[in-house]
N, C-alpha and C positions, 0 to 999 in steps of 0.2 A: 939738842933737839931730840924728840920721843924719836925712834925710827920707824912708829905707826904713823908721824905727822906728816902731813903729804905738801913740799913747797910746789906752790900753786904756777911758780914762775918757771920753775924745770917743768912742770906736767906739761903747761902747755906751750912751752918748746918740744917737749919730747914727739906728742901731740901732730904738732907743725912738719915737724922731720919726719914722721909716717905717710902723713897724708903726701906730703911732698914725692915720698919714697913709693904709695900705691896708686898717684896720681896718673889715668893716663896719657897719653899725649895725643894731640889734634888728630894724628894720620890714623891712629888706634880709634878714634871715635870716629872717624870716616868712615873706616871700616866696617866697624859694628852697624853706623848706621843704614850702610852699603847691604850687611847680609841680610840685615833685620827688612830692609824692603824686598830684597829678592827673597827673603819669607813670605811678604804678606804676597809677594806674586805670587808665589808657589800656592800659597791657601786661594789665593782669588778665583785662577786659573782652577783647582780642584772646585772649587764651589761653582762655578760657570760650566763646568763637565758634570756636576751634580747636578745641576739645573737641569742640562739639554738631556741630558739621563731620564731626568724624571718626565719631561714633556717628550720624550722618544716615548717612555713606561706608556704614560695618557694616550698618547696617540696612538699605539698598538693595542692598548685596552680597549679604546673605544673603537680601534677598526672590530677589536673583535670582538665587542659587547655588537656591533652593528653587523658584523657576520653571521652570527645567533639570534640576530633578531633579537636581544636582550637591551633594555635601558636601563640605567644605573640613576638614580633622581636620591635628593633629600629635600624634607618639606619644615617649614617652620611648626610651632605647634598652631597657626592658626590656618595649614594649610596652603600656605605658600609655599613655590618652589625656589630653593636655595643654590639648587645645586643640579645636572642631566647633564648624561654626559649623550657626545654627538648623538649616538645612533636614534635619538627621538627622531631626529627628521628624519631615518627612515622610518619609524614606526610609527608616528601622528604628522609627519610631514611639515612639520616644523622647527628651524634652526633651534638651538640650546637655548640663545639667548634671549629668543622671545618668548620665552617661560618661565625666566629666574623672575620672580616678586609677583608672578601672577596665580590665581585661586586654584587648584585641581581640579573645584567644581566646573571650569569653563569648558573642562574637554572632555566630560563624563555627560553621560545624556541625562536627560532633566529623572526621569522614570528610575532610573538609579542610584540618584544621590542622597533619598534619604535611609535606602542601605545600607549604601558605603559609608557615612557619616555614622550610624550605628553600626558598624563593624570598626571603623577606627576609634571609634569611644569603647568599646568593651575591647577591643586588644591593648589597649591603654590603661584599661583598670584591670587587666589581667595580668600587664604587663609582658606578653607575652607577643602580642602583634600579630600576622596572620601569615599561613602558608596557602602556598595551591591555590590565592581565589583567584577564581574566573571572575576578569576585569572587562568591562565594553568601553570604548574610547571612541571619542568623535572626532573623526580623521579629518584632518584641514579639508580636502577636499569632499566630505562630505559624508562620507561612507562609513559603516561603522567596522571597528575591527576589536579582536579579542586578545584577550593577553591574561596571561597567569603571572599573576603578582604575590611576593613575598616579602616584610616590611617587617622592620621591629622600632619600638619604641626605645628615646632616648633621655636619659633623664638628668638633670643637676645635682648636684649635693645636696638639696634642700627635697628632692624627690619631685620637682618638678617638670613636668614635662618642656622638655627643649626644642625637640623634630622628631622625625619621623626619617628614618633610611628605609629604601629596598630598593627593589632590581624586580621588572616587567620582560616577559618573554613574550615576542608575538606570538599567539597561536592559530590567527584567525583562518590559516591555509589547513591547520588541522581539523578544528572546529567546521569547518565546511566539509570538511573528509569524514568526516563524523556525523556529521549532518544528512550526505547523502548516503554513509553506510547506514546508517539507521533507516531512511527513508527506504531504500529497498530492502532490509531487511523489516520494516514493516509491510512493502508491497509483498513480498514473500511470505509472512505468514498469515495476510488479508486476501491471496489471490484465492481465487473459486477453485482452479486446480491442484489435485495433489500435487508436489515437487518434492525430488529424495534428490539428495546428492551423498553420492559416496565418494570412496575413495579406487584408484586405479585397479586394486583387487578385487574390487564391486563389493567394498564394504559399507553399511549403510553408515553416514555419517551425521547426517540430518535431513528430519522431516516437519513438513508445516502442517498446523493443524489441518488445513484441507485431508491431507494426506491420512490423517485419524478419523475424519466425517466419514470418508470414501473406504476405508479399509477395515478400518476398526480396532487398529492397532495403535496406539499407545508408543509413542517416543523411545519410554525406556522400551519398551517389546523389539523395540528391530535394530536398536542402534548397536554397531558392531555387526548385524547378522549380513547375510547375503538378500540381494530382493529374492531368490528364485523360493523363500517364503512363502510368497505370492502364487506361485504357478499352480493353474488348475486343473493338468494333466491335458488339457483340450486344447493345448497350443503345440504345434508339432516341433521334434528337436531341431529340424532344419530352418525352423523359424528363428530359434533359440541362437543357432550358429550363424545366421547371417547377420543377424542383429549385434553379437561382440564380435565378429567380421570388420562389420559398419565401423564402430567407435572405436574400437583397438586400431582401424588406421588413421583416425584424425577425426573420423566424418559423421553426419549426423543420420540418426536412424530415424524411421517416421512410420509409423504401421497399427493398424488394429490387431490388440491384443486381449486374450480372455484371462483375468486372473480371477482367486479367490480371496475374498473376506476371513477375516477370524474366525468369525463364524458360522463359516462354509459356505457363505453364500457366496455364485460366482457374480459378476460381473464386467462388462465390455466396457476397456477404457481403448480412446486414437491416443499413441503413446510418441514421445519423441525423447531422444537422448540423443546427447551431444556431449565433448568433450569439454570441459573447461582448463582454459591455458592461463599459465603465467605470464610476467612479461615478455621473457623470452619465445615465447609462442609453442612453450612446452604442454602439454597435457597434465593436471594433476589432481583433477577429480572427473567424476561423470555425473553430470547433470539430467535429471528425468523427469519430465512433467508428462503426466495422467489427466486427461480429461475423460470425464464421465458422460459416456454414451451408452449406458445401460439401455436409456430409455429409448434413444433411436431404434436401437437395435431391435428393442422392444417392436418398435412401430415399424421398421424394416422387415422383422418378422411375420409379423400379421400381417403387412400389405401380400408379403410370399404368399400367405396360407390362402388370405382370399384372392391373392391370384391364381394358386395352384385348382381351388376351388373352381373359379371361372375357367380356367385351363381343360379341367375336368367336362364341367359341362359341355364345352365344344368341342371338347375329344370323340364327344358320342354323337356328333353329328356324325355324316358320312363326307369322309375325305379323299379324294382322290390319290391313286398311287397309279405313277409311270416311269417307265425300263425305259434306259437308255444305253446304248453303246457307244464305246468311243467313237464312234462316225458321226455321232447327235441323232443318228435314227431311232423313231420309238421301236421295243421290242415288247410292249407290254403295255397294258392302257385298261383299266378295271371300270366296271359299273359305274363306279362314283364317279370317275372323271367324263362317263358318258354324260351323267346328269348334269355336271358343272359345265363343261367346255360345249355340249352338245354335239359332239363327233361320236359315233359309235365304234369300236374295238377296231370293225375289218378296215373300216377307213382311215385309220392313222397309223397301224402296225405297219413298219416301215418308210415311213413318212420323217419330214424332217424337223424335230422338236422345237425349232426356232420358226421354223416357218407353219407351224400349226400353232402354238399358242402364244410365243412370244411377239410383241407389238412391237414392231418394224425398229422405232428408234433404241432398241435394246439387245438387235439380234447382232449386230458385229460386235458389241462389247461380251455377248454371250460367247460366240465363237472363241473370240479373244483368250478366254480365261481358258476355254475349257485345250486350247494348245498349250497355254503357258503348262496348265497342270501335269499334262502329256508329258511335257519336254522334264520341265523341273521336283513334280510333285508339291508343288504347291499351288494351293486355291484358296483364296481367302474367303470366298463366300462357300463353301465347302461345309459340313456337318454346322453348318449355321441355321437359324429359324431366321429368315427374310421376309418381308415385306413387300412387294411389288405388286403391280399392275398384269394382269394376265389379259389375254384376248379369246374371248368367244368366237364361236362359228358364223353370227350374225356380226361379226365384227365391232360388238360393245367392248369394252376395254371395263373390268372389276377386278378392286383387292383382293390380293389372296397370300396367306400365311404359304411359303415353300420353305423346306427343309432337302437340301440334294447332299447325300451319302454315298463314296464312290467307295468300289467293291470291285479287288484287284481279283480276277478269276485270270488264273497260268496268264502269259503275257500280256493282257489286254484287262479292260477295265470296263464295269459296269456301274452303272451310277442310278438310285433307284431315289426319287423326286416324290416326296410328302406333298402336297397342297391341298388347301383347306379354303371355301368361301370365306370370306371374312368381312363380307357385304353386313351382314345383322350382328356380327361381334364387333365390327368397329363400332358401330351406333351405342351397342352394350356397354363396351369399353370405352369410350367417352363419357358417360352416363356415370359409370364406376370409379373410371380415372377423376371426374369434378366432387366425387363423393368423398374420395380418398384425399384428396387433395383440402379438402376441406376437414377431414376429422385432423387430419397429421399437422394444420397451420391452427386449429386451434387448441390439439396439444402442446406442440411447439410456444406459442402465444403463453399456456400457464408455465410450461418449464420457464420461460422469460422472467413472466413477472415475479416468479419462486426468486430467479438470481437476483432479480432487481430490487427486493425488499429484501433477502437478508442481507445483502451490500449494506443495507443504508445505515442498518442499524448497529451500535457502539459493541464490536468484538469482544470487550472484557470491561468491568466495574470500572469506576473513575473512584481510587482509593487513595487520597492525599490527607497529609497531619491532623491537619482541623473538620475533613470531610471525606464521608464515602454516600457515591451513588452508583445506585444501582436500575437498570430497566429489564422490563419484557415483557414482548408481546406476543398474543397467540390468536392468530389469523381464523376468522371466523370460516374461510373456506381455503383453497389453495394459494389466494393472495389477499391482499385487504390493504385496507386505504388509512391504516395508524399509522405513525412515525412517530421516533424518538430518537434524540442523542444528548451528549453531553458532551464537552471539550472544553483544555484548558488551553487556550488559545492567548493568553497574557499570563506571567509568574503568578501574579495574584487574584486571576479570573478567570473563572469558570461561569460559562455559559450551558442551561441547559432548554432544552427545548419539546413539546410534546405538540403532535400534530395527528389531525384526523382529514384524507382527503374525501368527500363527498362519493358511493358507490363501490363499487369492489373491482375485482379482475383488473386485466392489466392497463386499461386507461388510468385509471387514480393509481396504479404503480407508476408509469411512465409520469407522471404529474409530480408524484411527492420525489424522484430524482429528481427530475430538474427543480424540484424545491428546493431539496437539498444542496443542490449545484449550487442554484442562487445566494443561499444560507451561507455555502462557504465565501462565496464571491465577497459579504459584506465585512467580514472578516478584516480586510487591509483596511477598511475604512473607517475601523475603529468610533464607529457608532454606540449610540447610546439601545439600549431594548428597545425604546418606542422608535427610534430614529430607523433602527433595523427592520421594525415589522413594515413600517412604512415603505421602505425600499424592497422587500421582497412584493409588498401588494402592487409596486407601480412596475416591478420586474416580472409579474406571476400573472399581470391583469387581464394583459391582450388575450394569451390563451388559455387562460381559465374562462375568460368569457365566450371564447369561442368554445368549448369542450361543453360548455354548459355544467362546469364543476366550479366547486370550491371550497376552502378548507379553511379551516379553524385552526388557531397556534394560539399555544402560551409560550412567553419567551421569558426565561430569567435570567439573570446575571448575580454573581454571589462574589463578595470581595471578601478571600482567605485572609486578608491580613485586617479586615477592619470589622467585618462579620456582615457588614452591610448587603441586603439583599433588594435588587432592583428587577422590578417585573412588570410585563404588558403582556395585553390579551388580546389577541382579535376573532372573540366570539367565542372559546374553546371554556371547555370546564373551569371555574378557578380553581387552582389550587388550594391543597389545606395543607393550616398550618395548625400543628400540634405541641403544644410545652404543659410541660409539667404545672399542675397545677391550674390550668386554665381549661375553658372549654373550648374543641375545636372552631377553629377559625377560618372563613374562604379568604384568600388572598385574588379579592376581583380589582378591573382595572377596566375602564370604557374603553371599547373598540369594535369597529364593524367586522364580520369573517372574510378571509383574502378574496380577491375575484369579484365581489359584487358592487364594488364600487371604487375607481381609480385615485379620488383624493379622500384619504382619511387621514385621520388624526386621531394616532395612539396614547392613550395615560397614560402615564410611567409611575409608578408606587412604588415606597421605599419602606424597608422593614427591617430593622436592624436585629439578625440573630444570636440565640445563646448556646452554650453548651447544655446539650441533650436535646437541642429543638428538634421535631422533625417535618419535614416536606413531600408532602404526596400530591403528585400530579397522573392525571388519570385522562382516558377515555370513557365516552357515556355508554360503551358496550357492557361499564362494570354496574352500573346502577340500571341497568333499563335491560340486565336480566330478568327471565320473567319465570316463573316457576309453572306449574302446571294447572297453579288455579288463575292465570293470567297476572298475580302479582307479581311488580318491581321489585330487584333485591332494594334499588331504596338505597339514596345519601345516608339516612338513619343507622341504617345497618354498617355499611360502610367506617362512618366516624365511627360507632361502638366498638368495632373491631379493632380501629386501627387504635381508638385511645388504649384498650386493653393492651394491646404489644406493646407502646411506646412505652406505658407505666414498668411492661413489666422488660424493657430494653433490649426488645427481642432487634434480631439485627436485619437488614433489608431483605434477605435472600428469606430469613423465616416467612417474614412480613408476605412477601410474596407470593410465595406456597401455601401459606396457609388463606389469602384471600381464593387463589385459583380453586382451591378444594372448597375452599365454602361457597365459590359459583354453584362447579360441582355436584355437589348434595343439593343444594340450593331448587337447582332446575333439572335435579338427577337425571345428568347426562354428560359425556366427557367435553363434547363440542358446545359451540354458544351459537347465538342465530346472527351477533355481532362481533367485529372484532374488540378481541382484552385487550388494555395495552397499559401498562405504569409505570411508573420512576417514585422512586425514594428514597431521597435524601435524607443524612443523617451529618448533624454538627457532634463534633467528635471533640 
């Protein structure tokens, strides 16, 4: 046989005797199959600690996603939720699970979703998905809340979009802290009074514009400086020193002060400073508000001069002069007081001063004082000018001005008594006092309505992406009865408004506030322009008709995102509308003017705007100027002007200035016999 040839009947004995020989036995497989399960316990038990691990992991994430006020969600690509973890119900007030398979659109308010829908489509072809936006959510219970949301898009291997991840933080507690810091930091730069607040060194920190009207100084001018800037040498140092006394111990100061302007003019503000504390009730600035009392002062002044006037004149009457000693006996008694009282000199020299002229029910209050002064050195009716009743000879009882001045001669005292008839001065001074009284309340009355119409009107340009408008008016006398504003009172609407009240001074001020009042009132009611004018006329009726006024309004509404322009009129100039290429256009609309009739029914017209249109709304003070041959500047003029600028893209503030200068020249003179008043829009 070859010894390569293999017998097949030895191999596979050979074969047989191995396997035999590596076989193992029953108790060995026992075994094995003994470790091998206390294996799989081993792996079980580890993956059931894996488990509770991981839902320990969840449930401390989501305690503290819900500690943060943060949601954790995944949304399918049509917008369905997949996946939130707990802390939604604190933040929309709904368990997790009633959210999995349901729309995003259900908890978003109707008004937002076709931005968010366009915001998730462009982070989706950008790929990149959004940070930081400010989200509104409609709270199970009702209420809305805010949240800053951050998301990215998720894709397949095919680049298809799969979901959507991110994570929502409430912010709506800060969003309201924001809300009302804005809100007083607009009342702060809207308030009539100057306000400076510094810091504890009395450095200036910040001023509001009041504060630049009244002084004339300029933000960057004083910031960092000290107020004593201000000081116009006519305030004394011990004024200076009681007043950082005052605030450096906690407390509030409150006093008339004289400072100077930039430009050396002085003027009288009632001044109050306080400290301002943190929460721990620390001090860490000083707070000062300046109101302007120039003008009082003014009129407190001149009431002096023509009283010192009046003063004068009675001074050269003849007034009686009588001696007293401390016993109350006269020792002295002149001419005049012979003519007044009717006692002659010999007859009262010695006599007892309470029982010669003073009237019974006044004579132990007299005595009274005149021991306390003895005893203590004080009298409060002492070096004073008084008013009383004195008693003649014939026992009549008449007014009379007394002034008693006591005059310490070596131990004892002498006290020598001014009086004056004041029988034909009182009559005079009543006379005087209704006169005064009367010029000072219809000063008072224009300072009024000054504050009351530049309140009303819009502080600064309304300058957004696709629009800027602009107004101003210039008051045919101290006050006048134009109105204008603008507001964006919705993301994507702007309202604006031009009003003329029937008459001047402060009744038709006092009217277009509470127009304005009312204006804002309609505001929550989320009405349509005609809808609005309507409700100010059945709001404005009663006393417009009692006042015997009434007022004309154009009202517009302008949608930033659609261009669409809605507008009503009741009674008031229509607007023009100006484009390129086209001949000026009125934008009228049927309606009666407010006040004369309680059911009307407003048109509402729609205009859809372009880029470069522009919008002039006016008062008739600007065409029904008249020049000196009694002609109208004239609509004519008007459009010619305004088409010239818009051709050549002049911008609102030119527009404006140069209509005011062509009044100007026009009826060559600075003032009008009516009030100007405009607004002009511009699509951008």
């Amino acid at each position: 046989m070859n010894e390569r040839e293999v017998d097949p009947i030895r191999t596979e004995s050979d074969a047989e005797h191995k396997l035999a020989r590596g076989r193992p036995t029953e108790q060995a497989l026992r075994q094995r199959f003994a470790n091998l399960e206390e294996r799989l316990a081993q792996q079980s038990a580890k993956l059931e600690a894996i488990k509770a691990a991981l839902k320990e992991s969840e449930e401390r994430f989501n305690q503290i996603a819900a500690m943060t006020g943060e949601w954790i969600w995944e949304q399918d690509a049509e917008g369905r939720y997949t996946y939130c973890s707990a802390s939604v119900n604190v933040i929309l007030g709904y368990p997790w699970r009633e959210l999995i398979g349901r729309f995003y659109g259900e908890f978003v308010p109707s008004e937002d979703q076709q931005a968010l829908r366009l915001k998730l489509r462009k982070g989706a072809e950008t790929e990149e998905g959004f940070q930081h936006l400010i989200r509104r959510y409609q709270h199970r219970n009702g209420h809305l809340i805010f949240t800053e949301s951050t998301a990215v898009p998720i894709f397949d291997d095919q680049h298809q979009l799969l979901k959507w991840r991110g994570i929502d933080r409430d912010i709506t507690a800060t969003r309201q802290a924001d809300e009302l810091v804005f809100k007083l930091s607009r009342a702060l730069e809207q308030s009539p009074n100057a306000i400076l607040i510094s810091d504890l060194d009395g450095n200036i920190e910040y001023v509001n514009p009041a504060f630049t009207r009244l002084t004339g100084y300029k933000p960057e001018e004083v910031i960092g400086k000290n107020p004593r800037l201000l000081q116009s040498g006519k305030t004394s140092l011990e004024q200076y020193r009681r007043l950082w006394d005052t605030i450096t111990a906690g407390r509030e100061w409150r006093d008339e002060i004289q400072d100077r302007k930039k430009n050396g003019e002085l003027y009288w503000a009632l001044e109050s400073i306080a400290p301002i504390r943190n929460a721990a009730s620390n001090p860490t600035h000083f707070l000062a508000i300046q109101q302007d009392i120039t003008e009082r002062k003014r009129v407190e002044a001149a009431l002096r001069e023509s009283e010192a006037q009046t003063r004068l004149i009675i001074q050269n009457a003849l007034d009686a002069i009588i001696l007293m000693d401390a016993d109350e006996l006269i020792t002295d008694w002149n001419p005049q007081a012979e003519k007044i009282f009717g006692w002659n000199r010999n007859e009262v020299l010695g006599s007892s001063l309470a029982d010669t002229i003073i009237p019974p029910r006044y004579r132990q209050a007299h005595r009274q004082g005149l021991q306390r002064f003895l005893k203590t050195g004080e009298g409060p009716v002492l070096s004073k000018r008084l008013e009383l009743s004195a008693l003649h000879r014939d026992g009549n009882e008449f007014p009379v001005e007394l002034t008693v001045s006591p005059l310490k001669v070596g131990e004892s005292y002498v006290f020598s008594g001014f009086l004056r008839d004041l029988t034909q001065r009182k009559e005079a001074e009543e006379a005087i006092r209704r006169a005064r009284v009367k010029l000072a309340v219809s000063r008072n009355e224009m300072r009024i309505a000054q504050q009351i119409q530049e309140s009303l009107f819009p502080p600064a340009p309304l300058i957004l992406p696709t629009v800027e408008i602009r107004g101003y008016c210039l008051p045919a006398t101290h006050v006048g009865g134009d109105y204008f504003d603008y507001f964006q009172w919705q993301d994507e609407a702007v309202d604006i408004v031009i009003a003329d009240v029937s008459g001047h001074s402060v009744g038709p001020a006092l009217l277009m506030a509470e127009t304005r009042s009312a204006l804002k009132a309609q505001f929550h009611l989320h009405r349509t322009v005609a809808d609005t004018l309507s409700g100010l006329n059945e709001a404005l009726y009663e006393d417009l008709d009692r006042s015997d006024h009434f007022i004309t309004m154009g009202y517009l509404r302008y949608d930033t995102a659609t261009g669409q322009l809605a507008y009503a009129n009741a009674g008031h100039i229509p607007p023009l509308l100006f484009r390129q290429g086209q001949p000026c256009r009125q934008l009228d609309a049927d309606g009666l003017v407010l006040g004369v009739k309680l059911d009307v029914i407003f048109e509402e017209r729609l205009v859809n705007l372009q880029r470069g249109d522009m919008i002039f709304l006016y008062t008739d003070g600007i065409i029904e100027t008249e020049n000196q041959k009694g002609e109208c500047f004239g609509i004519d003029r008007l459009c010619d002007l305004l088409n010239q600028h818009h051709q050549m893209g002049s911008e609102p503030q030119e527009i404006i200035t140069t209509i005011i200068e062509r009044l100007q020249a026009f009826c060559h003179r600075k003032t009008f016999e009516d009030d100007v008043t405009m607004v002009v829009v511009k699509i951008l």
